[in-house]
C-alpha positions in Angstrom: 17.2 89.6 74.3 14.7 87.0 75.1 13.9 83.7 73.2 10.6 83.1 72.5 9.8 79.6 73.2 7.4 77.0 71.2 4.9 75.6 73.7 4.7 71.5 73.7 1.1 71.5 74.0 0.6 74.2 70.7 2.9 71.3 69.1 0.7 68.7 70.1 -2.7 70.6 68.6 -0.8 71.3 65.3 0.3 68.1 64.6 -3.3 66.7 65.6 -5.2 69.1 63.8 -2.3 68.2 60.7 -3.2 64.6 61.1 -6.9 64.7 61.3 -6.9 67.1 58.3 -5.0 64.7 56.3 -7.1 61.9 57.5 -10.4 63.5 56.5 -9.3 64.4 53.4 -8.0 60.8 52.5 -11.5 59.8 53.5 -13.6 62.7 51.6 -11.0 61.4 48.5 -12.3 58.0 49.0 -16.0 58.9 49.1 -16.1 61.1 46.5 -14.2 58.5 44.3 -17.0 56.1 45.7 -19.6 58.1 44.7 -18.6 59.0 41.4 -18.4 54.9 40.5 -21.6 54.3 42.0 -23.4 57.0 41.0 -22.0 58.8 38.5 -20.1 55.9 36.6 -21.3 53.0 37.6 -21.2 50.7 34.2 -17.6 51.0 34.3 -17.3 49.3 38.0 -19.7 46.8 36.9 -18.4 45.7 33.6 -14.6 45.8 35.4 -16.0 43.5 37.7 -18.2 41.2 35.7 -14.6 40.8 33.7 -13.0 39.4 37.1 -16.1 37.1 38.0 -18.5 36.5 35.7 -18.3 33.9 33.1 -20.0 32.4 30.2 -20.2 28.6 29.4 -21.4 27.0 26.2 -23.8 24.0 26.9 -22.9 22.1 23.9 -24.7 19.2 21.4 -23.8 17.0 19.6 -25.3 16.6 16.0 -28.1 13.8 16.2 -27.9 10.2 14.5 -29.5 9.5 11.3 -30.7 6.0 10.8 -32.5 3.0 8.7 -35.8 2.0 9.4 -34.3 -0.8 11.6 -32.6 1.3 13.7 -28.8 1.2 12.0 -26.7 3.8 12.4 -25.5 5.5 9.2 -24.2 8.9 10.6 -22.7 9.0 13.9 -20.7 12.2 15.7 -17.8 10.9 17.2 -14.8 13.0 19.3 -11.9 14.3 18.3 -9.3 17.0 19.6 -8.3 19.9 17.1 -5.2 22.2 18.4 -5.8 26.4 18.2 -3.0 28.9 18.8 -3.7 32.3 21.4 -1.0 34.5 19.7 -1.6 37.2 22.0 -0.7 34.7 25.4 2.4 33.3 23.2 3.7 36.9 22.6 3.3 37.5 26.4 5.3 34.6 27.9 7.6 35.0 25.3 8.1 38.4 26.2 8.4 37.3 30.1 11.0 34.6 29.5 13.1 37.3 27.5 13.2 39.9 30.6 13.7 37.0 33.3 17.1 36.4 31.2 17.6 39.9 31.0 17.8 40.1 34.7 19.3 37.0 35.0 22.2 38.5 32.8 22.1 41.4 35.0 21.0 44.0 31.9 18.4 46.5 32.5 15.7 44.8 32.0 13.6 47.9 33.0 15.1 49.4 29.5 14.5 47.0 27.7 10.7 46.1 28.6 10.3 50.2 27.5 12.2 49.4 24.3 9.4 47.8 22.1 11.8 47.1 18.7 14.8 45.7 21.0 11.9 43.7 22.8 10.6 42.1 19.8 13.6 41.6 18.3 14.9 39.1 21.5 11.3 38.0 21.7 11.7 36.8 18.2 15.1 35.6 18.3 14.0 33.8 21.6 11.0 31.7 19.5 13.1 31.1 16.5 16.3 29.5 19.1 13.6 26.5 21.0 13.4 23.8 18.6 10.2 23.2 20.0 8.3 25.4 17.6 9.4 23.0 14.9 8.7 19.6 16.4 5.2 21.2 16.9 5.4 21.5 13.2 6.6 18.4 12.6 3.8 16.8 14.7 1.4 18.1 13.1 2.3 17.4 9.5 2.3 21.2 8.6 5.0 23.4 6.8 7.3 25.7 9.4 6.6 28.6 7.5 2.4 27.8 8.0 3.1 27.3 11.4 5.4 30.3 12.6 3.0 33.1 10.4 -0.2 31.6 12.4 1.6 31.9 15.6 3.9 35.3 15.1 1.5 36.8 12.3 -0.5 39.2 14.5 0.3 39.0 18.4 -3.1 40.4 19.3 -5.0 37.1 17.7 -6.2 34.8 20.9 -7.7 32.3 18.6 -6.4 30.6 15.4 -6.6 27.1 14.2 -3.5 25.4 13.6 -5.1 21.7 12.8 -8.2 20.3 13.4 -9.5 17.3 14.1 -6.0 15.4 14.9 -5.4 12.0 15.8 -5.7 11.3 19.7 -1.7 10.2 19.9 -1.0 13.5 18.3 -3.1 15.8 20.7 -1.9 13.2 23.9 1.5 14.4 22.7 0.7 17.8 22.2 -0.7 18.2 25.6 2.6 16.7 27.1 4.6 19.3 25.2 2.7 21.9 27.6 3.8 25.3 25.3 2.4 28.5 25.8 -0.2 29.6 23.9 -1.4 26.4 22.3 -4.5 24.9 23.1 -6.5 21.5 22.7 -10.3 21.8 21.9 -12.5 19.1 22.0 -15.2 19.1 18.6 -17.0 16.5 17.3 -16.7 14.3 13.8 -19.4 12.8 11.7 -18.5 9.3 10.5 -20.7 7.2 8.5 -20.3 3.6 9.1 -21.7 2.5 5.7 -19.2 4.3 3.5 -19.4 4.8 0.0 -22.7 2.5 0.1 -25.2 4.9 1.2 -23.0 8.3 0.1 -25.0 9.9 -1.7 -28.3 9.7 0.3 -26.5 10.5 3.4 -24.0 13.5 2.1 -21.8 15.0 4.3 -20.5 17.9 6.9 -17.9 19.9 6.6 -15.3 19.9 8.8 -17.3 22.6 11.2 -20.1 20.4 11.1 -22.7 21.7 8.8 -24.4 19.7 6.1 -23.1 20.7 2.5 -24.9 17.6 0.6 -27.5 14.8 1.0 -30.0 14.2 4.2 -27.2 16.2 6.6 -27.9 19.2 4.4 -31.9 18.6 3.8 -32.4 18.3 8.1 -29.0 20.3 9.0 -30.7 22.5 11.1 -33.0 19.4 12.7 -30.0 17.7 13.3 -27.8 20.3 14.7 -29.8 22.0 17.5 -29.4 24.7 19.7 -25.9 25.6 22.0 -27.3 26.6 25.8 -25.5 29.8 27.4 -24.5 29.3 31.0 -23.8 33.2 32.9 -22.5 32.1 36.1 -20.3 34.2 38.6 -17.0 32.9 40.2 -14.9 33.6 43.8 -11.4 34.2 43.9 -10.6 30.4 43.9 -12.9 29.7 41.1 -15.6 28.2 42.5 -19.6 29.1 41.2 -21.0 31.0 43.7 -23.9 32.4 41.4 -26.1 31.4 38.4 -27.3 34.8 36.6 -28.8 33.6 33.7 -29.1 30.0 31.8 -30.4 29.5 28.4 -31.5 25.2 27.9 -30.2 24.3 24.6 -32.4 22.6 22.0 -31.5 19.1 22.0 -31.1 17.6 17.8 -33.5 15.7 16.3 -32.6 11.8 15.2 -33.4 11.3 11.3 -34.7 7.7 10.4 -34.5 7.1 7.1 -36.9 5.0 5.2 -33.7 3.6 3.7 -33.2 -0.6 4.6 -29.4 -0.8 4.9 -29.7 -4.7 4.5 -31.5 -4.0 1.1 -28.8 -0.9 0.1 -26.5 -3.1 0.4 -27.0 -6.0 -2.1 -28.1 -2.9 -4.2 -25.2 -1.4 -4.3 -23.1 -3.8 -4.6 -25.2 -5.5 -7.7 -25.2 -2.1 -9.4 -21.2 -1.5 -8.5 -20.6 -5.1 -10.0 -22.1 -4.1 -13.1 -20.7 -0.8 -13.8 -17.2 -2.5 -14.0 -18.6 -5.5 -15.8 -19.8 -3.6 -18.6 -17.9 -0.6 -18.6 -20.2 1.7 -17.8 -19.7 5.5 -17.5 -22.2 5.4 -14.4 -25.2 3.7 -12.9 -28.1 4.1 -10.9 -30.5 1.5 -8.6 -33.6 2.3 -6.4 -36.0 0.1 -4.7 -38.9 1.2 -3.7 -41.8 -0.3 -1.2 -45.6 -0.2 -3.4 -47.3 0.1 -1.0 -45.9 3.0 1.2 -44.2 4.6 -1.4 -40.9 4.6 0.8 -37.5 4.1 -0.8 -35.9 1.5 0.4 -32.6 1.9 -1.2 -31.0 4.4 -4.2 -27.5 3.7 -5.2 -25.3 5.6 -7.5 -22.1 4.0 -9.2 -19.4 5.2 -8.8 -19.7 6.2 -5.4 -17.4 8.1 -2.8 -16.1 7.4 0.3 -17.5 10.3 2.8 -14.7 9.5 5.5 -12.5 10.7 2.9 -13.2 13.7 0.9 -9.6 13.7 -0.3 -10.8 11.2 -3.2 -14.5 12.3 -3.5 -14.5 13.7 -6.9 -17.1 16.0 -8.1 -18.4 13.5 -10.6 -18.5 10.8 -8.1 -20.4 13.2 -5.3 -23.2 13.4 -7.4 -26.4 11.5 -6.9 -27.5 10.5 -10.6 -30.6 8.8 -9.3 -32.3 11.8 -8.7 -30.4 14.4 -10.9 -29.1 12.6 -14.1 -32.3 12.5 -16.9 -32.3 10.4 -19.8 -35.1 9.3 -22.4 -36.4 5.7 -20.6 -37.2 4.2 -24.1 -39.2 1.0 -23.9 -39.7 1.5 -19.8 -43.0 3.6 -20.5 -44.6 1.1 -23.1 -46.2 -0.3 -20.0 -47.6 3.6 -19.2 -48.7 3.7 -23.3 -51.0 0.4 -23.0 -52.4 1.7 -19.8 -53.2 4.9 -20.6 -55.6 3.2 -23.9 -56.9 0.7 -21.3 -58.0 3.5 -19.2 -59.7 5.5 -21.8 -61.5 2.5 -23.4 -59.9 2.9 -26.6 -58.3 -0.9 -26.3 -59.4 -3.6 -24.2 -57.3 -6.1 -22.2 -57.5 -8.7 -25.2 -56.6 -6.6 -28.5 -55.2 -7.5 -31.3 -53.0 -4.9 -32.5 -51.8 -5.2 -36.3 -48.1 -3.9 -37.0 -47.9 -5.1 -40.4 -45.6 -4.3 -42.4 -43.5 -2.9 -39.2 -43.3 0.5 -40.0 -44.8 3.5 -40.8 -45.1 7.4 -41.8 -46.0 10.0 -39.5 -45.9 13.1 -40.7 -42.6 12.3 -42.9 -40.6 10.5 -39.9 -40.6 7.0 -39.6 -42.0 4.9 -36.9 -40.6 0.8 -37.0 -39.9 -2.2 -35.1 -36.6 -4.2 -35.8 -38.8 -7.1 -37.6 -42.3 -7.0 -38.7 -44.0 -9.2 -35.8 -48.1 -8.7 -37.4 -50.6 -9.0 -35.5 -49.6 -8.7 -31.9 -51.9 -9.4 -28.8 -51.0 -6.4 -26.1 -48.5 -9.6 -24.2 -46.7 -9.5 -27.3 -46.1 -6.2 -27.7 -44.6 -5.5 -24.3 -42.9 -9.3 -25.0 -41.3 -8.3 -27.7 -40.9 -4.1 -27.3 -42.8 -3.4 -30.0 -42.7 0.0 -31.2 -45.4 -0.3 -33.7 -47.6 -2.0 -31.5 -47.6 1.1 -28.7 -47.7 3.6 -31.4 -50.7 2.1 -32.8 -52.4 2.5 -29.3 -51.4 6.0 -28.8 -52.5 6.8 -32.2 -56.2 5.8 -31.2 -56.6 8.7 -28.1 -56.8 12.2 -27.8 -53.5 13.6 -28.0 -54.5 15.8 -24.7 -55.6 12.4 -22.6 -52.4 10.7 -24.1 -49.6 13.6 -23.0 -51.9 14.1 -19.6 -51.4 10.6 -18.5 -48.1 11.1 -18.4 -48.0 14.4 -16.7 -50.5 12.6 -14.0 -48.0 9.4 -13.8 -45.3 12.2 -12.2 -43.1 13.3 -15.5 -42.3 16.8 -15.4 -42.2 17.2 -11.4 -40.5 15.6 -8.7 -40.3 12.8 -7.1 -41.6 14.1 -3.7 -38.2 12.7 -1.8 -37.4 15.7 -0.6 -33.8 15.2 -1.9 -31.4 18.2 -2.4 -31.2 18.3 -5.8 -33.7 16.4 -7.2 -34.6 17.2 -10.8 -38.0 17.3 -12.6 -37.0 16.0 -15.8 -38.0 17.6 -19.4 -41.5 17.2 -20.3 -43.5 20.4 -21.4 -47.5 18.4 -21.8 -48.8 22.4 -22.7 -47.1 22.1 -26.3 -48.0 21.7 -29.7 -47.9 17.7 -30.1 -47.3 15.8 -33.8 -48.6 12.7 -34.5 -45.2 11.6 -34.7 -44.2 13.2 -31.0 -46.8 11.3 -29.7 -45.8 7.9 -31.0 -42.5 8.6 -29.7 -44.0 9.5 -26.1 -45.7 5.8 -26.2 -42.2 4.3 -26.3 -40.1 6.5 -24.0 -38.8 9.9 -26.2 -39.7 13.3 -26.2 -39.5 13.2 -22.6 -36.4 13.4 -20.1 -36.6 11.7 -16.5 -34.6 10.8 -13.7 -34.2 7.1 -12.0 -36.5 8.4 -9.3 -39.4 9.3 -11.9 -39.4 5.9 -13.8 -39.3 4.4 -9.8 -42.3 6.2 -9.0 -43.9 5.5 -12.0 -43.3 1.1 -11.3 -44.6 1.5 -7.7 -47.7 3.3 -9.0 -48.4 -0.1 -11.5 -47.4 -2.2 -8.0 -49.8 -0.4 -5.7 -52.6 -1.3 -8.3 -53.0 2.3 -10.2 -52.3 4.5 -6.6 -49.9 6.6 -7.3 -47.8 7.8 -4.3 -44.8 10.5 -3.6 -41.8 8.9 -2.8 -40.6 9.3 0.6 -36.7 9.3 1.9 -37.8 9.4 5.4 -39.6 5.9 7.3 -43.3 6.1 7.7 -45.6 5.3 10.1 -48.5 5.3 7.7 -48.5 4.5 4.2 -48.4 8.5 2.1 -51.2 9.0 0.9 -52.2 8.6 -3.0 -54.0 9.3 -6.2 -55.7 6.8 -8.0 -54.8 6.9 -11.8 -55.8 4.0 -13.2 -58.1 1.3 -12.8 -57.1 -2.0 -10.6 -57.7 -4.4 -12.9 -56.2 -2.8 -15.5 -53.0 -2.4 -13.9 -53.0 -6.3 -12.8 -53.7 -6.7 -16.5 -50.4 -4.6 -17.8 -48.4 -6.6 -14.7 -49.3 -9.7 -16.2 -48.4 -8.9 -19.3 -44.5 -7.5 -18.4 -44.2 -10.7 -16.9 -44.0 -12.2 -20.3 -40.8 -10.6 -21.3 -38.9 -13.3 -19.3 -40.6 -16.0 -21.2 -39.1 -17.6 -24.6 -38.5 -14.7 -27.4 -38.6 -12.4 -24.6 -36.6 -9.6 -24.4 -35.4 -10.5 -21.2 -35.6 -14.6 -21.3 -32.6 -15.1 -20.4 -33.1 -13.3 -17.0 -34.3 -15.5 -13.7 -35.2 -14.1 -10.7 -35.0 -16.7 -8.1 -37.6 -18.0 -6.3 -40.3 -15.1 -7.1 -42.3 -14.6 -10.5 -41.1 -10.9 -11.6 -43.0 -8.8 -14.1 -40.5 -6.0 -15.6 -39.9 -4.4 -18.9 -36.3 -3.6 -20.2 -35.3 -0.3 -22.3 -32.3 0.4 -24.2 -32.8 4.3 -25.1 -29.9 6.2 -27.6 -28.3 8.9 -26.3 -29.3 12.3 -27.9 -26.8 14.7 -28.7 -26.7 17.9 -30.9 -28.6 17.9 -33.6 -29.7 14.1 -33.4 -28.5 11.2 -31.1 -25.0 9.6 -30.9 -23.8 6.4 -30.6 -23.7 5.8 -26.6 -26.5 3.8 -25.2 -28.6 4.1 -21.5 -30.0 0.4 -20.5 -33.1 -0.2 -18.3 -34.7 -2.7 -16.3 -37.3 -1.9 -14.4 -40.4 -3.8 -13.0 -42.1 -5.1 -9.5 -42.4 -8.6 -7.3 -43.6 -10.8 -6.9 -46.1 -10.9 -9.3 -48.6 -12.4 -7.0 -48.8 -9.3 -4.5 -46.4 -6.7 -5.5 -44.5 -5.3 -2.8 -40.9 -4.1 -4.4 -40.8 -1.7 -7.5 -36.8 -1.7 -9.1 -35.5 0.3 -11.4 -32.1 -0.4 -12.5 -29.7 2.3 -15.1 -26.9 1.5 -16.6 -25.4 4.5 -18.1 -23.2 4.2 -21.4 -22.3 0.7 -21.5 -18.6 0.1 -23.2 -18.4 -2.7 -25.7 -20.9 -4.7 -28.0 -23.5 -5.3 -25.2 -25.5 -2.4 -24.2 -29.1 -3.5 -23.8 -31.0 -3.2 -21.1 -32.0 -6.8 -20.6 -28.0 -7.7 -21.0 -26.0 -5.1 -19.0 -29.3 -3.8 -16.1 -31.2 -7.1 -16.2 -28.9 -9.3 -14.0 -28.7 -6.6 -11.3 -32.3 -6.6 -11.0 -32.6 -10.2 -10.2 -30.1 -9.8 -8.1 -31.9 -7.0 -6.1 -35.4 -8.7 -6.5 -34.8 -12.3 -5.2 -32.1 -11.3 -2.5 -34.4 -8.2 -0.9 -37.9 -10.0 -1.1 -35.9 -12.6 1.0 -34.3 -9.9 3.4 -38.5 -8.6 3.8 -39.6 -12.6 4.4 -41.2 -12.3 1.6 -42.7 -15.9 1.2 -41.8 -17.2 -2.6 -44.3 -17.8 -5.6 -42.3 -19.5 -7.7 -40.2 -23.0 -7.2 -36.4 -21.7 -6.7 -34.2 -21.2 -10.2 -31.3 -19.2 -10.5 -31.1 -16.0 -13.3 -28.7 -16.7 -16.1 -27.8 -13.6 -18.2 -27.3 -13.7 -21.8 -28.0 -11.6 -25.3 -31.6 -10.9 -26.1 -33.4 -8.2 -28.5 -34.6 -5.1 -27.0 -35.9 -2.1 -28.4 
């Protein structure tokens, strides 16, 4: 029987053909799996490989500076370090330490990475065992509890706060602690240099930035800008080897205020002094430039420090000077006398008779504290008579009366701009009495902020022009409305300035070194149903007499004891204000030097 025999070469050809099969098949595989990425599928290669390369970078800003008109800085953005968790890349290395001990022990560590409940078990007996986790707790001033349900709350987190804005020793020693999953990022803070001085004009951030209150709120989105987007693409080693796309980011806008920080200042810290002094539930101060109708400063008492919110009360955030309304009482008598000098229904050199110092108007009762007779206009605003201003209004249209004041700004903002500025309480469309308007003449049946009755004085400063106010500097002066004549104004001006002569309601008052004309107001408090028993003092007025440039208006909300008029508990602070800011402006004197005494004076 014969073998048959395999021939070598017949070997040889199978196991080439064999070979060269496979191979062709291995590179018909690899094409076909090539063309179905690039042609059938190709998103998915792309976006797998844009995850490997491509990256995105924020161009960040900072917010922009907000300053005086000098060029002070009263909000700055400074850098600080706040400290984020990745829960996810915690739960991973965590996870990796536990199987490196698992093999180290020699236990299956294959098992056990398949074993998801024994794995987190270890993984969390592994976190709760490094005391680490608590002196991270411990640094940062935070509970254990807060700390361990941020970290192990929900593994598939990568970002979550745990503090922000820390100290730089605390994020210096956080960085040296080098644990997984924990992070420093660098933000920005807004400080304000001035403090509680210029806190209510100014406002504040919160802690991501954003205005919530004041001039950071009114230009937030000026003063925040616009983030750039970088798209670049990266090599193996991390190095840019491609720009793809690049979006410029909008650079913030600097705010300068018309606010002089000089001239805040010594307001502020008048109208503080004050407060205590007398005290005073609240009070308000604002300066104001006549002849560009810029405010200069506006001061609230009490005040809050905007570093720290922790002691910023509601009540203390507020800014009354703009929002708080209360009847001005003898602050519009000035407003009364113009208004019948501008009509023509009194000249310059009346003689008003007041005899017997009251009367009837329509059943109410209109009267002065004493029956002064015949009064020349001087003498009315010299000694507040309520008679005397009365009489006036009594002798115009009740419609030119009411729309004098609606022209002198009562019953609409101030124009500031301000984030919540109110427009008082005064409806002019009504039915008026006869007694409603004599009220009007002396500062009732109307409601009005700080800002109003401010407005209102730099409109008698600026000669009858009445201007908006503005928060922000000016290069040019806003422009204005005349109301009343020039010389009539200069008339009234002379006339306030009696009020700190002998019998005065303000005689007692000195402004140093600059002739003042001002008028003081001590208004009651209405409540339901009638008015109470708590008092709102006034002083308001311009300087120097000889070419107005400052208009002040000084509240003095619900004085505590015996002495609650305006010319006692508002009077000293606007001296104060007056001689100290003209000096601050070089404002050259026009009067020999004297220093202001207060003391008790009359005021209606």
């Amino acid at each position: 029987m014969k073998t048959k025999n395999t021939s070598p070469q017949n070997l040889i050809a199978w196991r080439f053909i064999l070979v060269c099969v496979m191979l062709g098949s291995v590179f018909l595989a690899l094409i076909a799996r090539a063309a179905y990425l690039q042609v059938i599928e190709p998103d998915k290669a792309r976006e797998e490989n844009a995850k490997r390369t491509v990256r995105k970078e924020k161009l960040h800003v900072q917010r922009g500076m907000i300053y005086d008109r000098n060029g002070k800085e009263l909000a700055v953005s400074v850098p600080v370090v706040s400290v984020y968790a990745d829960p996810y890349a915690l739960e991973k290395a965590l996870k990796k330490k536990v199987l490196r001990q698992a093999r180290k022990n020699r236990e299956d560590h294959v098992a056990l990475a398949e074993n998801e409940e024994q794995l987190k078990t270890r993984t969390q007996q592994l976190y709760q065992g490094q005391a680490r986790w608590r002196e991270l707790s411990d640094v940062l001033q935070l509970p254990s509890d807060q700390v361990n349900t941020k970290l192990r709350g929900n593994a598939k987190r990568r970002f979550v706060y745990l503090k922000r804005q820390v100290t730089p020793a605390v994020a210096k020693y956080i960085r040296q602690m080098r644990l997984p999953g924990i992070h420093l990022l660098d933000e920005s803070k807004r400080f304000y240099p001035s403090g509680e001085i210029a806190a209510h004009v100014l406002g504040v951030t919160n802690i991501d930035g954003i205005g919530i209150e004041g001039i950071e709120k009114r230009f937030d989105t000026a003063l925040t800008g616009t983030e750039g987007l970088r798209t670049i693409r990266k090599d193996a080693q991390g190095r840019e080897v491609q720009v793809l796309s690049e979006e410029e980011r909008v650079e913030p806008e600097d705010i300068h205020l018309s606010i002089d920080h000089r001239i805040q200042t010594i307001a502020y810290v008048a109208l503080k002094s004050a407060v205590l002094t007398y005290q005073a539930t609240s009070g308000s101060a604002m300066v104001v430039d006549v002849h560009t109708g810029e405010i200069l400063a506006m001061v609230n008492s009490p005040s809050f420090n905007p570093n720290d919110m922790s002691t910023a009360a509601p009540y203390k955030r507020r800014n009354r000077a703009i929002t708080d309304l209360f009847e001005p009482g003898s602050t519009l008598k000035p407003l009364a006398i113009l208004a019948g000098l501008e009509y023509g229904a009194i000249t310059a050199d009346e003689i008003i008779d007041t005899y017997p110092g009251w009367m009837r108007l329509g059943g109410s009762l209109v009267k002065d504290t004493r029956n002064h007779g015949e009064m020349s206009l001087r003498e009315i605003l010299k000694v507040s008579s309520n008679m005397g201003v009365a009489k006036i209004s009594q002798k115009l249209p009740k419609d030119y009366f009411v729309g004098t004041y609606q022209k002198a700004g009562f019953g609409e903002d101030t124009g500031t701009m301000m984030i919540g500025e109110s427009s008082g309480l005064f409806y002019p469309n009504r039915r008026w009495s006869d007694f409603e308007i004599a009220t009007l003449s002396y500062g009732y049946a109307v409601s009005a902020s700080t800002a109003q009755i401010a407005r209102l004085y730099a409109m008698i400063g600026a000669g009858g022009i009445s201007r908006p106010l503005t928060i922000l500097k000016q290069d040019q002066p806003q422009p204005g409305e005349r109301i009343f004549k020039e010389e009539d104004t200069k008339a009234v001006i002379s006339m306030m300035e009696s009020i700190f002569e002998k019998g005065g309601t303000a005689s007692m008052i000195k402004v140093d070194g600059y002739r003042a004309a001002g008028k003081t107001g001590t208004s009651e408090k209405a409540i339901a149903g009638g008015y109470g028993d708590e008092y709102v003092g006034y002083f308001a007025g311009v300087a120097p007499v000889s070419d107005p440039r400052l208009a002040v208006v000084v509240m003095v909300n619900e004085p505590g004891g015996d002495v609650y008029y305006g010319g006692q508990t508002a009077g000293p602070v606007f001296a104060e204000i007056v001689s100290n800011s003209l000096r601050m402006l070089n404002v050259a004197p026009d009067k020999e030097s004297v220093a202001y005494l207060s003391g008790k004076n009359d005021d209606a």
